[in-house]
LOPA-38438 format. One line per 8 residues: for each residue x, y, z of C-alpha. Coordinates in steps of 0.1 Angstrom, whole numbers, plus 5000, padded with zeros to 4 digits. Example, Ala and Ser with C-alpha at 12.3 -4.5 7.8 and 13.67 -1.06 7.14 Angstrom:
BEGIN
5123,4955,5078; 5137,4989,5071 .
***
This chain:
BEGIN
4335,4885,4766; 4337,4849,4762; 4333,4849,4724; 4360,4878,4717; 4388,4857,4735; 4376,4825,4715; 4385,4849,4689; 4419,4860,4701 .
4426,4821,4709; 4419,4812,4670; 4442,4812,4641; 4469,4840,4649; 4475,4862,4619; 4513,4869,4607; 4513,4901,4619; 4506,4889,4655 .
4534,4861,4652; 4557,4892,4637; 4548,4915,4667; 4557,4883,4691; 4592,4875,4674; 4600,4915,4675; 4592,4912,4712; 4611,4884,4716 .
4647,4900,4695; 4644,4932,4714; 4642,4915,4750; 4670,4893,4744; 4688,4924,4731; 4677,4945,4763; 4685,4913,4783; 4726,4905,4767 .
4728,4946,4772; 4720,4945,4810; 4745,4916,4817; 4728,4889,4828; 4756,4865,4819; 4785,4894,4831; 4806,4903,4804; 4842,4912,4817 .
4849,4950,4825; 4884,4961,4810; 4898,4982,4840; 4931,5002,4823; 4946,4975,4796; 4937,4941,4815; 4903,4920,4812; 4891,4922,4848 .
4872,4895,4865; 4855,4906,4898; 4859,4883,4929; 4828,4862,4932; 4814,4871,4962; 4814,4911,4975; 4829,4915,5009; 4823,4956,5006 .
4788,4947,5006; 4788,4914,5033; 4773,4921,5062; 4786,4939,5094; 4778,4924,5127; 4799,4946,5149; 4798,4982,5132; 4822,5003,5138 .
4813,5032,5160; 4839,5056,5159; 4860,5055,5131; 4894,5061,5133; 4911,5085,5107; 4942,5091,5092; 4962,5117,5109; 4962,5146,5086 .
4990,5177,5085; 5019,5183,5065; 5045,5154,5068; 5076,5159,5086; 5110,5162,5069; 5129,5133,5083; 5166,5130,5083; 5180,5111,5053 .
5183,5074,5058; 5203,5071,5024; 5242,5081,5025; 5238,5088,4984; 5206,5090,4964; 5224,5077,4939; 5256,5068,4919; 5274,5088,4898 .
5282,5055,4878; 5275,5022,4876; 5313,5001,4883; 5315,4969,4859; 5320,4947,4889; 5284,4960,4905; 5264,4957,4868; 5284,4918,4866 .
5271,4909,4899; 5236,4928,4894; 5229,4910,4864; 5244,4872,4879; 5214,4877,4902; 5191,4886,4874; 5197,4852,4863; 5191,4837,4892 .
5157,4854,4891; 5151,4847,4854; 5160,4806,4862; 5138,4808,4891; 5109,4826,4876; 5106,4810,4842; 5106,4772,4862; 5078,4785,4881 .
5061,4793,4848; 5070,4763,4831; 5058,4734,4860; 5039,4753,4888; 5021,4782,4870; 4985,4787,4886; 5002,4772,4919; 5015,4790,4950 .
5048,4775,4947; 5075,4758,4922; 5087,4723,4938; 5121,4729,4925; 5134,4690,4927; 5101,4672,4914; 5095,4700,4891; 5057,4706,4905 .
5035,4731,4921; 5019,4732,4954; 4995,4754,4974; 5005,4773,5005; 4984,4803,5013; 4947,4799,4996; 4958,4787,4961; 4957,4826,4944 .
4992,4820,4927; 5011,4839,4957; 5044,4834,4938; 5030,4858,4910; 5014,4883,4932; 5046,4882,4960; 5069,4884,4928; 5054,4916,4912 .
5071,4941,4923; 5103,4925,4916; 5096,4920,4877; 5091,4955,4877; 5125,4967,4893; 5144,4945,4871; 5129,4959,4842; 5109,4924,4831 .
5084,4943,4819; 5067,4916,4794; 5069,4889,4821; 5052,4915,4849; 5024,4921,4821; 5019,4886,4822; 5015,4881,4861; 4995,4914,4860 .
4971,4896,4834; 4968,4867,4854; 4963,4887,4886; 4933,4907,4871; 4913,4876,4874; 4919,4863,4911; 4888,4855,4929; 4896,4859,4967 .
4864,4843,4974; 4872,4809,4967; 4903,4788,4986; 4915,4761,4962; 4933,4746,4993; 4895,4744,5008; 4911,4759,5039; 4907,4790,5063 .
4923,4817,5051; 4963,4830,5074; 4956,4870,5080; 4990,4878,5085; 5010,4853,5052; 4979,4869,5031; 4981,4903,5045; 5025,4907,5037 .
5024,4883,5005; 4997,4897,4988; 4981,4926,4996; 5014,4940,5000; 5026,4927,4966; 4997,4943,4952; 5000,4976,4970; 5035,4977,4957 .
5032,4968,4923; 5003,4994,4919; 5026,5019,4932; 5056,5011,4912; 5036,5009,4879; 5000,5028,4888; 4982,4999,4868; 4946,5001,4881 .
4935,4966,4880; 4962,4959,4910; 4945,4988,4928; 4910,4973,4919; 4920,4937,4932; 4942,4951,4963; 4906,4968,4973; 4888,4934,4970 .
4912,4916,4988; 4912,4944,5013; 4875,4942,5016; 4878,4902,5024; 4910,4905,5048; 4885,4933,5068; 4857,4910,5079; 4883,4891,5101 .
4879,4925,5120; 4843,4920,5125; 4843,4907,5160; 4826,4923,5193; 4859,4941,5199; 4870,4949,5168; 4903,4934,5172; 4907,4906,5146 .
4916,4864,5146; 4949,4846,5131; 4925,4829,5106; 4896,4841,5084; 4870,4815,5084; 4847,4828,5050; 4815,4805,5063; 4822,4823,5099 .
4823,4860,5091; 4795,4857,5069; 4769,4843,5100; 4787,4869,5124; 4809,4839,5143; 4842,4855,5139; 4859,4865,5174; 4891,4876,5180 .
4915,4851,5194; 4923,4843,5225; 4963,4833,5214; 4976,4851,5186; 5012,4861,5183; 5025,4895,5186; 5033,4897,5148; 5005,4882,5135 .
4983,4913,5148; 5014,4936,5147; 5021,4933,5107; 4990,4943,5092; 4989,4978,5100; 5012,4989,5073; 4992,4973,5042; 4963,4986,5056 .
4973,5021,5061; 4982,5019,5023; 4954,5012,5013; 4933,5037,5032; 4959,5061,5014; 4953,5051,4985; 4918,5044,4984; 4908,5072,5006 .
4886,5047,5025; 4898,5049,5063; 4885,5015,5074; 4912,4998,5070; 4931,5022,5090; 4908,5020,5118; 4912,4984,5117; 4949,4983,5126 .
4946,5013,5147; 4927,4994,5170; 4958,4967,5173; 4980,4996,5178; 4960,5014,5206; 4955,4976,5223; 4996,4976,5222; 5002,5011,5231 .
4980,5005,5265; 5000,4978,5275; 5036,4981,5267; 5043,4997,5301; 5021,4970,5321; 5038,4940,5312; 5063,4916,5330; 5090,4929,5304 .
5079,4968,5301; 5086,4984,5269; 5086,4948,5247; 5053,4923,5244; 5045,4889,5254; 5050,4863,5225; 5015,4859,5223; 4987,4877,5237 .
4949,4875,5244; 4932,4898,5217; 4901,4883,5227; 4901,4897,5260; 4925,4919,5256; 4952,4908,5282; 4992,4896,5283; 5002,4872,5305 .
5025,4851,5289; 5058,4862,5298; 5086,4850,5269; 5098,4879,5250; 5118,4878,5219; 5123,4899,5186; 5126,4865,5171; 5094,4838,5154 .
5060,4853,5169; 5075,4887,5168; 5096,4900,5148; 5076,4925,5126; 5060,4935,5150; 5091,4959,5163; 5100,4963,5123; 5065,4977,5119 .
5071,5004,5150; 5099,5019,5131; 5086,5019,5096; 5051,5031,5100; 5061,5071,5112; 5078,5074,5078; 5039,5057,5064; 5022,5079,5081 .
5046,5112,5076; 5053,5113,5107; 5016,5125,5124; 5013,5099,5145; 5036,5104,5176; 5026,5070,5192; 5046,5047,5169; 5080,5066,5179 .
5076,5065,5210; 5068,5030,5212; 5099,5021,5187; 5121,5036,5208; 5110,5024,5241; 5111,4986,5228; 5145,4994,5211; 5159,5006,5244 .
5144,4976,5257; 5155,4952,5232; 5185,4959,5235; 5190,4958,5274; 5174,4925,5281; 5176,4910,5243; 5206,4915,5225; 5239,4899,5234 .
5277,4899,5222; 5286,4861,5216; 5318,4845,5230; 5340,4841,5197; 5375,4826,5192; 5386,4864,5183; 5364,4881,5206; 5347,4898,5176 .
5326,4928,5182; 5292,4920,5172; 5260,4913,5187; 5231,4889,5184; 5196,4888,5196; 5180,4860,5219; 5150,4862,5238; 5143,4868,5275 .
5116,4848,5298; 5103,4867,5332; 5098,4847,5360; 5081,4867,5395; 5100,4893,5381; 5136,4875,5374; 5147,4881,5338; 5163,4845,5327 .
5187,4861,5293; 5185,4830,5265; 5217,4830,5242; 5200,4820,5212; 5200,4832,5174; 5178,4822,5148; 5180,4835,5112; 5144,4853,5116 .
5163,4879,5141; 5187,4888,5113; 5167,4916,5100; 5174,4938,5135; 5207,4950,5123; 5187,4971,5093; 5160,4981,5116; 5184,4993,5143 .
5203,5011,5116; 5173,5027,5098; 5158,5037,5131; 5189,5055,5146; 5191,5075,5114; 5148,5086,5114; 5153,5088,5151; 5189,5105,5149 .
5205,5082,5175; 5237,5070,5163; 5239,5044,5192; 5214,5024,5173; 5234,5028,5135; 5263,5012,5155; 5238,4986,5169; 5228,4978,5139 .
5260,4975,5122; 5271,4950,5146; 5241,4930,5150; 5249,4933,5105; 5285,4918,5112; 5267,4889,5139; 5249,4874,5111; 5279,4874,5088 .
5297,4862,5112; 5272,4829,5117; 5275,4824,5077; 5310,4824,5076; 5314,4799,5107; 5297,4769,5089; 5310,4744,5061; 5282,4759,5037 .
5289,4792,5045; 5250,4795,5052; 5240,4801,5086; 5216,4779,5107; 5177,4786,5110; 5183,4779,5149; 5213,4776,5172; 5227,4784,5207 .
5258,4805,5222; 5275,4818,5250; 5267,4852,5258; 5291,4877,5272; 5284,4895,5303; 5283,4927,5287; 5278,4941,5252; 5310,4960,5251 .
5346,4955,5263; 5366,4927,5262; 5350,4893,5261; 5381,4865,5261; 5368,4831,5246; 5370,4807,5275; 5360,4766,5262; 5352,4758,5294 .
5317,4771,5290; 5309,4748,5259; 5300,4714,5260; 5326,4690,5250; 5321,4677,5217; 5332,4652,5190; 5317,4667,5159; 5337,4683,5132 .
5305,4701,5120; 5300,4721,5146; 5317,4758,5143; 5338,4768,5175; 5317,4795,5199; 5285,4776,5191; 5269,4757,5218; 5247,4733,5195 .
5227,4739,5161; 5187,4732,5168; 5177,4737,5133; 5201,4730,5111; 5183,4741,5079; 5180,4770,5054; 5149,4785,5039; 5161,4806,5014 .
5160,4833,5040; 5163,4872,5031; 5171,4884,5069; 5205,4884,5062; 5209,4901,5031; 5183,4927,5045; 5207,4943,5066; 5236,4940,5049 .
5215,4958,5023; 5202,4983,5046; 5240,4988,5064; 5252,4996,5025; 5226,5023,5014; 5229,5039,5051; 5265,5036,5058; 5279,5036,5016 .
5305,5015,5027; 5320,4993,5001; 5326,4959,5029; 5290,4957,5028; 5285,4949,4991; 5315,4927,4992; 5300,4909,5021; 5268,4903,5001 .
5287,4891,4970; 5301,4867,4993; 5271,4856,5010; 5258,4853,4973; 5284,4828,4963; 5279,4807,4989; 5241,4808,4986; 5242,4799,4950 .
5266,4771,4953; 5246,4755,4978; 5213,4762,4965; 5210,4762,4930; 5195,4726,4915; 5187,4718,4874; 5154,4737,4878; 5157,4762,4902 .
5172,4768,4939; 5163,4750,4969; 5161,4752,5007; 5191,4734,5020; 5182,4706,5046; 5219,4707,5067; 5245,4740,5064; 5268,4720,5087 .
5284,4704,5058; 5291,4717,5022; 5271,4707,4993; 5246,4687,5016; 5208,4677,5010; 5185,4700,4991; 5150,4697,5000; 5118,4703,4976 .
5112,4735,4984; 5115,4771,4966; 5095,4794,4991; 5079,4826,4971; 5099,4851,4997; 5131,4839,4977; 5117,4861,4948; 5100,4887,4967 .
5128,4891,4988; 5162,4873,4988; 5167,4880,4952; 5151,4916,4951; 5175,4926,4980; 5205,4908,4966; 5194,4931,4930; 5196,4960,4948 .
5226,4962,4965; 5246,4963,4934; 5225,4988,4914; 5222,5021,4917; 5211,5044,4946; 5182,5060,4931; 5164,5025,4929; 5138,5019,4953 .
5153,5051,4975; 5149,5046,5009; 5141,5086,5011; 5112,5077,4993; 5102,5041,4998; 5098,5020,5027; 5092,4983,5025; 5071,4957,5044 .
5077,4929,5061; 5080,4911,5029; 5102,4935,5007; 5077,4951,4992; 5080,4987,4978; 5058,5011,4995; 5053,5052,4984; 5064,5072,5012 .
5044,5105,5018; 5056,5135,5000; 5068,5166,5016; 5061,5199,5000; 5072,5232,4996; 5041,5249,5009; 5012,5224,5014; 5001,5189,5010 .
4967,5188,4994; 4976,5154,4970; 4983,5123,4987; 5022,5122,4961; 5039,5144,4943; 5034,5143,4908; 5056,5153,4882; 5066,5186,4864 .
5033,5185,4841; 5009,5185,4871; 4994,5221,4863; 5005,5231,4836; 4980,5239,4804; 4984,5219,4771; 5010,5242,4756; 5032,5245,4786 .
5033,5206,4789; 5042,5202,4751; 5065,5233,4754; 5052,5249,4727; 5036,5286,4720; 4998,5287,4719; 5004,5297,4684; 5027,5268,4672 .
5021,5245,4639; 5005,5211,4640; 5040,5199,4627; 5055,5213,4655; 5030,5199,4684; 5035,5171,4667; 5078,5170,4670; 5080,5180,4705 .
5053,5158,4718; 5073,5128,4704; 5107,5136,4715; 5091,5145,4748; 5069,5113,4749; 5102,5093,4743; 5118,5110,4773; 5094,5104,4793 .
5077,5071,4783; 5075,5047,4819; 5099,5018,4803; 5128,5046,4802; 5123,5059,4835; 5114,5030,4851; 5130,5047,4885; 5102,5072,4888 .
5071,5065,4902; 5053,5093,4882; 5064,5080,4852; 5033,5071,4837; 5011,5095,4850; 5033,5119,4833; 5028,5103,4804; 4995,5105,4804 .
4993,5140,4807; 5015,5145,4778; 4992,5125,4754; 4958,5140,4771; 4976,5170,4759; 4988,5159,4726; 4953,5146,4720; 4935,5176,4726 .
4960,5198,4701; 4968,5174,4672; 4929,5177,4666; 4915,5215,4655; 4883,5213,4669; 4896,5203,4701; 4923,5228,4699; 4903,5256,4688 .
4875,5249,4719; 4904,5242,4744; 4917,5274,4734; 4885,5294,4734; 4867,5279,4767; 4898,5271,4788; 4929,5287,4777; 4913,5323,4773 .
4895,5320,4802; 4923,5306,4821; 4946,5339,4812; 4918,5360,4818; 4918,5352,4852; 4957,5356,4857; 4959,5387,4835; 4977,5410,4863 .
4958,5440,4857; 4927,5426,4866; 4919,5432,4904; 4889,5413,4914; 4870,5430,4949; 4858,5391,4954; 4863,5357,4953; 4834,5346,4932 .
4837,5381,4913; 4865,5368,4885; 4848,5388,4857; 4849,5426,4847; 4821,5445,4871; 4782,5442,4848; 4798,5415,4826; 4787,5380,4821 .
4809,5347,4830; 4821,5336,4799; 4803,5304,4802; 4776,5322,4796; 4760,5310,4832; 4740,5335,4856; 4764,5349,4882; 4741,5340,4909 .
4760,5326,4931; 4757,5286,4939; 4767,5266,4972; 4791,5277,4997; 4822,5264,4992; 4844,5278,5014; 4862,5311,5018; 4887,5321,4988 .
4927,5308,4995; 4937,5345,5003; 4917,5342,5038; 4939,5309,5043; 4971,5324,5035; 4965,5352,5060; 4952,5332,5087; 4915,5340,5090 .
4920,5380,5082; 4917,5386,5048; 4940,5408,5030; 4947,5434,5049; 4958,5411,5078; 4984,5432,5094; 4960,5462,5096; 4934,5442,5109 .
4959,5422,5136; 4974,5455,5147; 4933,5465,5150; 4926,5437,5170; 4959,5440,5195; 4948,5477,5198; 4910,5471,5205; 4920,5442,5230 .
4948,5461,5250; 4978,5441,5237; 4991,5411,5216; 4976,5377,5219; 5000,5351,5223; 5005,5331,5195; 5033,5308,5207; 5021,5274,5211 .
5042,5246,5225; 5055,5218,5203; 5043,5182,5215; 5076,5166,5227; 5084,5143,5193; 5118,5126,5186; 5129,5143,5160; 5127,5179,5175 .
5110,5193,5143; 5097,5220,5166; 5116,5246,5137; 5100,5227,5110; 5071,5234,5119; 5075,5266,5129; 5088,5273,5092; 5071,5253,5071 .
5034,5238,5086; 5015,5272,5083; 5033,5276,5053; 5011,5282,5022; 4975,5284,5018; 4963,5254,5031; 4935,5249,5058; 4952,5260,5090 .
4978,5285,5076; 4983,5313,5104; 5006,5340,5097; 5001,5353,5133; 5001,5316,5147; 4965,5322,5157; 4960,5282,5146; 4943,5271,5177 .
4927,5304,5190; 4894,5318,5182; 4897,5350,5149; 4870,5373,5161; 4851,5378,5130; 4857,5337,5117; 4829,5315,5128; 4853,5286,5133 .
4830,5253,5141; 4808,5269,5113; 4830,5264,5089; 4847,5233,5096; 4805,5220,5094; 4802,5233,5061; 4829,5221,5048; 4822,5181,5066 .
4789,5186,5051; 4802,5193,5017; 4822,5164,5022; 4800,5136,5030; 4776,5145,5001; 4806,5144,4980; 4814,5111,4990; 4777,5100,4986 .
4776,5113,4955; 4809,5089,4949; 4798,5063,4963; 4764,5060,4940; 4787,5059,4911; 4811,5038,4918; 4813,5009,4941; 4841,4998,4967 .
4862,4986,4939; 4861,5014,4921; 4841,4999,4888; 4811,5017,4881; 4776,4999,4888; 4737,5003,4892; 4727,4993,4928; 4691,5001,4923 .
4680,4970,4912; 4692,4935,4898; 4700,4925,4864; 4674,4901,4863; 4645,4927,4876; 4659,4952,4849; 4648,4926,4823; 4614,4919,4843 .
4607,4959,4841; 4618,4963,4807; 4601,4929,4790; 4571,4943,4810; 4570,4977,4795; 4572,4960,4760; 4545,4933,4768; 4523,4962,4778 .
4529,4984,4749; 4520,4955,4722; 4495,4938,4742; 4475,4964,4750; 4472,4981,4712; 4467,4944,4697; 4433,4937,4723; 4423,4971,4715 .
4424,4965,4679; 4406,4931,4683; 4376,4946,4701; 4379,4969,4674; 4375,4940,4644; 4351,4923,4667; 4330,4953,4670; 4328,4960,4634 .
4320,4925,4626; 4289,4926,4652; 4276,4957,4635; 4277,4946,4602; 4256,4914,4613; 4230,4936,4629; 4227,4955,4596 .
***
């Protein structure tokens, strides 16, 4: 043995140093091919750069044992928030003022490029950048969704490109990371921009982000802190706090829920359901019943501080009650019911009409502090409570209480009011009043109750200014924007022009526009400061006021916290089985969409899909959500017919067969049983039958009976000795849609659908629980099946083993197979070679 490896150690052949360098080419081949230095993915037309570290796959120290889901059922129709849907043309004085804002944008937007791009924020007098919330550029991602809407395509492509590389895993600030700023600045931009322009990579980052803003959740009680410590939720250390502010844990829930819609994952639903049922249980138990403490104890899940206020620390919050039925469809009957309890509320221990000079009818909100019971009223505004006016409004038109449109409309008029009473014609961030004793009736202005003063700056009715500054705040404009769509009435856009005028004058600087350090004076200080809300929001509401209707309809949208666009669920005709509506293509075969005969020219195809492609291209319908997925479908189609062999399979193995099925002659006696009795599928297949699916759609549409339903319900009345009662009582809901459902939830053939309104009572011959296993079952090993394929991000992967151990496997493999032949050929030489010396 020890003389054939003295051999083997000797003067290596060339054939041995060729078999070695082969080796050595084809493992780094196999080694570049598994990614062992990642090449970027491309997700739809952007490089994509994954987030260095996984949250999907960190870690969970406090599991989740009972998942909550999204409430499923057919949305309810709510009343229209919008007066019109949109205008029947666009005045020149609207499209001047539209595009004067434009340019405010454009200014805004391309300083931010020019001196702070890769910060979180433009310094608009030193012409720098600064970071704010975690260093991930948060004025590209806040500003998104407002490129889009005023059709700055190229720029949006831009901020898309530079967004598809993000890594939420690392802070450049080196900081912990603000739940709620992260959750309504970017998560929501992201979730709006993805629904505005369907661009995957915004989904794919939203779901990473998602998956890092859930570990704050990972506490013993499931209810999350203010702040994400990385290096805590990692080592399980996270726990919720013991002093958070009503709005911090209040304005999550609808970013989440949008991204369980989307996604289809409910975790992060569950996550803010938790908040919600930890609010629901105590807004009856606190010193102010029907509103919530400032702050409260999530950690131990109490509320004893007693300020109240629908001002800082909690304004969302209440804006979040209102919006989130329209979210959810209206299938969640808690968030109405709490909206309207802390409106009522609100509005009996919060708002307040100020003393004016001409006793003007409008209304402000302060705050309220509870002492043994004692409610002590506070007569103060800040700008933050500015956006009430809108959410009054928008929630006595979902709610159908008119009290709270005229609510709103002068809470609307108190803000004006504020801006018109200063030098700058900007209101305050902070100041104090005199509040009437009643909100209606007469209310004479009476100096005696003001504090004698000296200074000129200081606007009659106001008792002193405690923040004299402006932010670039959007409160303002909100509800005038909001009061304009709801109401139509002209004063409204007039009032924001002039609200504009004065913003701009005292505002704009050489770069950009800045906050304003004193609105008691005109043309005062201007501080270095361009917050990334004056993009997302100021400007975006400001845009929309003076264009059309049908932009961002509030029939169809809802926005968060930080005006950010959000799809609203769809309501259909029979039922809801997609989570939108899609366009007019959705169903429709290759022809159809084209709208051309099965029998028309390639010249022809051709024509029709490019005027049609041109009609309904994304950057000329930049209005409709659907846009590009409509598109898509028209050049899947155009691709399959503009080549033969596609055409001529497509019309052979799906078109014919597609016909066949729908040829009205044909009557099928089953489900499964679509061909002509003793023929073949024409796939050629076995017609043994596979897994149970579930029963064909005809048992849905009659309710469990088949198709002879009436003989078989008339049957079962006769064999039971009368008619079971299929009345069932509506849950008591504020919008009395007890006819609406009645009409239109059993409607179609949907799971559910009961013709006899049997929904909730046992068919004799349906094994109920049975079926609703099978289906789960089917489920879940759907989603497994998923969920090997793809990972929580949606890009494909391999999870079976490393990159590196893929190499270790495969060099292996090739070691053994030319090892192994190259010792059997040198015993083989050696062997020969000791025979011919015995000879």
């Amino acid at each position: 043995m020890t003389s054939i490896f003295n051999q083997i150690q000797g003067r290596v052949p060339r054939r041995y140093v060729a078999l070695v360098a082969f080796f050595f080419f084809v493992a780094l081949f196999l080694w570049s091919g598994f990614d062992v230095v990642p090449r970027s993915p491309t997700v739809g037309r952007f490089k994509y750069v994954p987030s260095s570290y996984n949250w999907a796959k960190a870690k969970v120290y406090h599991p989740v044992k009972d998942m909550k889901m999204l409430p499923q059922g057919t949305p309810v129709t709510f009343p229209k928030v919008q007066l019109k849907n949109h205008s029947e043309n666009q005045d020149a004085t609207s499209s001047t003022r539209k595009q004067a804002v434009k340019n405010a944008f454009i200014k805004s937007w391309e300083a931010y490029k020019t001196h702070a791009w890769g910060k979180d924020q433009l310094q608009p007098l030193s012409g720098g950048g600064k970071d704010t919330f975690s260093g991930w550029m948060a004025q590209v991602v806040d500003a998104l969704d407002t490129l889009w809407i005023m059709d700055l395509k190229e720029d949006f492509y831009l901020a898309v490109k530079e967004v598809a590389v993000i890594d939420w895993a690392t802070t450049h600030d080196n900081n912990v990371i603000n739940l709620f700023e992260v959750t309504i600045r970017y998560l929501g931009g992201l979730l709006a921009a993805y629904d505005l322009s369907q661009e995957p990579v915004l989904r794919a980052k939203a779901i990473e982000l998602g998956d890092a803003l859930y570990a704050t959740f990972d506490t013993p009680n499931r209810l999350p802190s203010h702040w994400l410590d990385y290096s805590k939720a990692k080592n399980g250390q996270q726990t919720a706090d013991d002093s958070m502010s009503g709005a911090a844990g209040g304005t999550l829930c609808m970013e989440f829920t949008r991204l369980s819609q989307i996604t289809g994952d409910p975790k992060y639903y569950d996550a803010t359901e938790r908040i919600k049922q930890f609010y629901y249980r105590f807004q009856n138990e606190t010193s102010l019943p029907g509103l919530w403490p400032v702050t409260m104890n999530f950690r131990d899940e109490q509320l004893i501080e007693t300020r109240y206020t629908i001002g800082a620390g909690a304004d969302s919050m209440y804006e979040y009650l209102v919006k989130m039925p329209v979210l959810l469809g209206g299938l969640d009957p808690q968030y109405p019911e709490m909206a309207i309890k802390a409106l009522d509320t609100a509005r009996d221990y919060l708002l307040y009409r100020p003393m004016t000079p001409k006793d003007e009818n409008i209304l402000m909100a302060g705050n309220a502090l509870v002492d043994h019971g004692n409610v002590q009223r506070i007569y103060e505004m800040q700008h933050l409570t500015c956006f009430a006016g809108g959410m009054y409004a928008m929630a006595g038109k979902l709610f159908k209480r008119d009290d709270y449109v005229d609510l709103g409309s002068r809470l609307s008029s108190g803000c004006v009011w504020a801006y018109d009473s200063f030098a700058s014609g900007i209101m305050p961030e902070a100041a104090d009043l005199v509040g009437c004793k009643k909100l209606d009736g007469p209310c004479p202005y009476d100096e005696t109750f003001l504090p004698l003063s000296n200074d000129p700056r200081l606007p009659p009715g106001f008792v002193n200014v405690k923040a004299k500054h402006y932010l670039l705040r959007p409160e303002a404009i909100e509800s005038v924007f909001y009061m304009y769509r709801i109401t139509g009435d002209q004063v409204w856009r007039d009032t924001a022009w002039r609200l504009w005028e004065n913003i701009v004058r005292e505002t704009e600087v050489d770069l950009a526009f800045a906050i304003v350090e004193d609105v008691t004076v005109s043309k005062g200080t201007n501080g270095d400061v361009m917050e990334t809300f004056w993009l997302a929001e100021t400007l975006k509401y400001f845009y929309l006021i003076f264009d059309d209707e049908g932009v961002i309809d509030l029939d169809e949208w809802v926005f968060n916290t930080e005006a950010h666009p959000f799809k609203r669920p769809v309501v259909r005709g029979f039922h809801a089985t997609r989570e939108l509506a899609r366009g007019s293509f959705e169903g429709k075969n290759h022809y159809e969409r084209l709208k051309v005969s099965p029998d028309a020219s390639p010249a022809e195809i051709k024509k029709s899909f490019y005027a049609l492609s041109k009609a309904h291209h994304p950057d000329a319908n930049r209005s409709d959500p659907h846009a590009a997925h409509n598109f898509s479908l028209l050049s899947e189609s155009y691709t399959v017919l503009s080549d033969a062999n596609r055409r001529a399979t497509y019309d052979r193995e799906v078109l014919r067969l597609h016909e066949h099925r729908h040829h009205p002659h044909h009557h099928h006696a089953s489900y499964h049983s679509t061909n002509p009795a003793g023929g073949r599928p024409p796939s050629g297949l076995s017609r043994r039958r596979g897994t149970f699916r579930g029963p064909p759609p005809s048992f849905y549409r009659s309710g469990g009976y088949g198709a002879q339903a009436e003989k078989r319900h008339q049957a079962h009345e006769e064999s039971t000795g009368g008619a079971a009662s299929g009345a069932q009582t509506d849950r008591a809901n504020p919008w009395n849609t007890s006819a609406f459902h009645h009409a239109h939830h059993y409607a179609g053939m949907g799971p559910g659908s009961d013709p006899h309104h049997f929904r909730d009572q046992s068919v004799p011959h349906f094994d109920k629980a049975g079926h609703t296993r099978t289906h789960e079952r089917e489920d879940h090993r759907r989603w497994q099946r998923q969920r090997r394929a793809v990972g929580d991000d949606g890009i494909e992967f391999e999870p079976q083993t490393s990159l590196a151990g893929h190499f270790l496997i495969v060099a292996g493999i090739l070691a053994a197979t030319l090892f192994v032949p190259a010792v059997y050929l040198q015993f083989m030489r050696l062997g020969r070679q000791k025979k011919e010396k015995e000879s």
